[in-house]
C-alpha positions as CSV (number, residue, x, y, z in Angstrom):
1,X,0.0,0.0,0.0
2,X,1.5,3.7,-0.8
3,X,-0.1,6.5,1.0
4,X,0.2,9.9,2.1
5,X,2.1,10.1,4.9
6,X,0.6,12.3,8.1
7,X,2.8,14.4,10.8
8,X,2.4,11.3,12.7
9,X,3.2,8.6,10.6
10,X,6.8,10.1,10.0
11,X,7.7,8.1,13.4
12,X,7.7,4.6,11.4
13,X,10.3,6.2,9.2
14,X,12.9,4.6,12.0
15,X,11.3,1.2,10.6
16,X,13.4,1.6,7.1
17,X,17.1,0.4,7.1
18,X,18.7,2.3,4.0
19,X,21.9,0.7,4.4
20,X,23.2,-0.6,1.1
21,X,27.2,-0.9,-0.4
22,X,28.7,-0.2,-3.2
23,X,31.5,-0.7,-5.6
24,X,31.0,1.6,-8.2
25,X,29.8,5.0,-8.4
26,X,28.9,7.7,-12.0
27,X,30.8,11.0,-12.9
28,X,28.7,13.5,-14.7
29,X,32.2,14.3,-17.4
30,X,31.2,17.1,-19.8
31,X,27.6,15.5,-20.2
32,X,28.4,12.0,-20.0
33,X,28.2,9.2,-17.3
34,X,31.3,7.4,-16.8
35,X,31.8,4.5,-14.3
36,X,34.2,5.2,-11.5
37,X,35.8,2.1,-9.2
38,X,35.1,3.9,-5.4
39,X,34.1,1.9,-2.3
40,X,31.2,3.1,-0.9
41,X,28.9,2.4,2.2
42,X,25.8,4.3,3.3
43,X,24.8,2.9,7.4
44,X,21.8,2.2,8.7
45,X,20.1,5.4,10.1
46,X,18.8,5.0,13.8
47,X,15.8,6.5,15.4
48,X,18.2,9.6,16.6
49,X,19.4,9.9,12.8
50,X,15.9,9.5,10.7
51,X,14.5,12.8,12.3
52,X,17.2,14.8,11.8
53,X,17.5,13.6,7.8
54,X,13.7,14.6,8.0
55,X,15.1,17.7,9.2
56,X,17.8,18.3,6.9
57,X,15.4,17.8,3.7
58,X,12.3,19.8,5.2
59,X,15.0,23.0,5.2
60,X,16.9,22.1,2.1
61,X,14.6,20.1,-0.2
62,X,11.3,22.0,0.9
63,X,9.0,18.6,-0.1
64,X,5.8,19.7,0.1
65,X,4.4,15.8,1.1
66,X,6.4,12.5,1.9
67,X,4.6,9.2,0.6
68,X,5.0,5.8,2.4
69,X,4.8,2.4,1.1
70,X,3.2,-0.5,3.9
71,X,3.7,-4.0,3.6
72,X,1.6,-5.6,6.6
73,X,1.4,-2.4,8.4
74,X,5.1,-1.7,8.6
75,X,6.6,1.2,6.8
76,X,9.3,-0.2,3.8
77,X,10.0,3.0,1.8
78,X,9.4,7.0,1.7
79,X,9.4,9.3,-1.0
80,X,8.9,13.0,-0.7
81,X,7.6,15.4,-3.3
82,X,8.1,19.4,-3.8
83,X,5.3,20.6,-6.4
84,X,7.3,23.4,-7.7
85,X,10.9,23.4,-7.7
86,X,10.0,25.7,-10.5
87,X,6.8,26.8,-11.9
88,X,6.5,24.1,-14.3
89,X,9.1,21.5,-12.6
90,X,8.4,18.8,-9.7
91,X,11.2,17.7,-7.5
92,X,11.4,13.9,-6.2
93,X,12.8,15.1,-3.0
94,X,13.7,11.5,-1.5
95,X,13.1,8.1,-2.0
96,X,14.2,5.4,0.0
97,X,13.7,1.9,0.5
98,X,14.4,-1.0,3.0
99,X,17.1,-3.0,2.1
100,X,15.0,-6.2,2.6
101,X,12.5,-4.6,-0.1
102,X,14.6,-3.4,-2.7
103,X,13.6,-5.0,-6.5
104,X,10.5,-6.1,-5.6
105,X,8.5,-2.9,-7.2
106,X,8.3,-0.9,-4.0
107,X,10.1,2.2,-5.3
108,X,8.2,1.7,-8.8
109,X,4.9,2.1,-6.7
110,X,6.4,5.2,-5.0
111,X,7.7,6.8,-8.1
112,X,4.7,6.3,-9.7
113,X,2.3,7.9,-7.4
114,X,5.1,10.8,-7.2
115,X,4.5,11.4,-11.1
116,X,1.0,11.2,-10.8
117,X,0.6,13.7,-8.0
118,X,3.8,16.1,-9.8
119,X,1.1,15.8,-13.4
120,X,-1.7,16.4,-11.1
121,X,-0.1,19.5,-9.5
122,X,0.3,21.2,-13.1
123,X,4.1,20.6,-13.4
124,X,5.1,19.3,-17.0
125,X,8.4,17.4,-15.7
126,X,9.9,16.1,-12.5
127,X,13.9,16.9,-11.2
128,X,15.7,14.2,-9.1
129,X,19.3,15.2,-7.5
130,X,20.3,11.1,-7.1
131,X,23.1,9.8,-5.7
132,X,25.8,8.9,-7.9
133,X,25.4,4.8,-7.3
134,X,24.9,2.5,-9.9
135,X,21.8,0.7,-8.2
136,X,19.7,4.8,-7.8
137,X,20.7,6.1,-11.2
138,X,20.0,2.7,-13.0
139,X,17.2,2.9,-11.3
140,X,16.0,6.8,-12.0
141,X,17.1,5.8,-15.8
142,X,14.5,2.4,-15.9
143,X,12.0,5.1,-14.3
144,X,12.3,7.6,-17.6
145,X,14.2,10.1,-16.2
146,X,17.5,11.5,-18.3
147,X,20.9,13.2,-16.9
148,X,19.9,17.0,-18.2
149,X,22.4,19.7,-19.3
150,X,21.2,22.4,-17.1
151,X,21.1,21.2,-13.1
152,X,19.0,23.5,-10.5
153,X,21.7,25.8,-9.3
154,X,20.3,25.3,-5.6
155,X,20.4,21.7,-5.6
156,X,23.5,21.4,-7.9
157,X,24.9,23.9,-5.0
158,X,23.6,21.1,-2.3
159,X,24.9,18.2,-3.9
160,X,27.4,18.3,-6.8
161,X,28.3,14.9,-6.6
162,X,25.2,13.9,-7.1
163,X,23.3,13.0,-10.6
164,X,21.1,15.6,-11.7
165,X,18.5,13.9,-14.0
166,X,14.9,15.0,-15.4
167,X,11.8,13.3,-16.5
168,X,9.3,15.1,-19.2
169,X,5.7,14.2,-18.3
170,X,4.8,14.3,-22.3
């Protein structure tokens, strides 16, 4: 089930272990993605770290809702949405998944209700700053959206390392 989230119901967010390794990471070089050997290793977030990443993106990322996906009751992914990063662009603020329910159409079922709302809202396309792993922008890619030549200077600002990719709704 993905729904809404309410005030309250960002407490199960300390339910979702994002932990996840890597051995390779993308480079945005003069346009292009190019594959870069790099170790990497994002940890678990406890209950002291998830509100404070809540924090972080309500002051940076400005997401006007967070979605949450439910399997049996028990929160298994988030994804936030801004309606207007610009007047006629959507931001996918966040989107995270359990490790335990990765690839089984979890963030699919996110993403899609995050494009539906973004169309809803009036915006014609949809901006995702993702990190630079091979699983999130394989991912982002599978889900439409394309590295674009012109990053928001904000977000580009926040996180350069990151993959700055659009989707067209049309």
């Amino acid at each position: 089930e993905v729904r809404q989230l309410q005030p309250d119901d960002l407490a199960q967010v300390v339910e979702i272990n994002v932990s996840e390794t890597g051995t390779q990471w993308y480079k945005n070089i003069d346009g292009h993605l190019q594959v870069f050997a790099k170790e990497w290793q994002r940890p678990a977030w406890d209950a002291e770290q998830w509100p404070v990443k809540l924090a972080q993106w309500a002051k940076k990322l400005k997401p006007d809702l967070h979605l949450g996906a439910f399997v049996d009751a028990r929160m298994v992914g988030i994804a936030g949405l801004r309606y207007q990063l610009t007047p006629t662009m959507a931001q996918l603020t966040s989107l995270y998944i359990d490790r335990n329910h990765r690839h089984q159409g979890v963030a699919s079922q996110l993403v899609r209700e995050v494009f539906r709302l973004g169309q809803a809202s009036g915006a014609q396309s949809i901006y995702v700053s993702s990190k630079p792993s091979i699983p999130a922008v394989g991912f982002y890619t599978r889900q439409g959206f394309r590295l674009t030549a012109e990053p928001h200077p904000d977000l580009f600002a926040l996180e350069p390392q990151d993959i700055h990719m659009v989707k067209p709704f049309s």
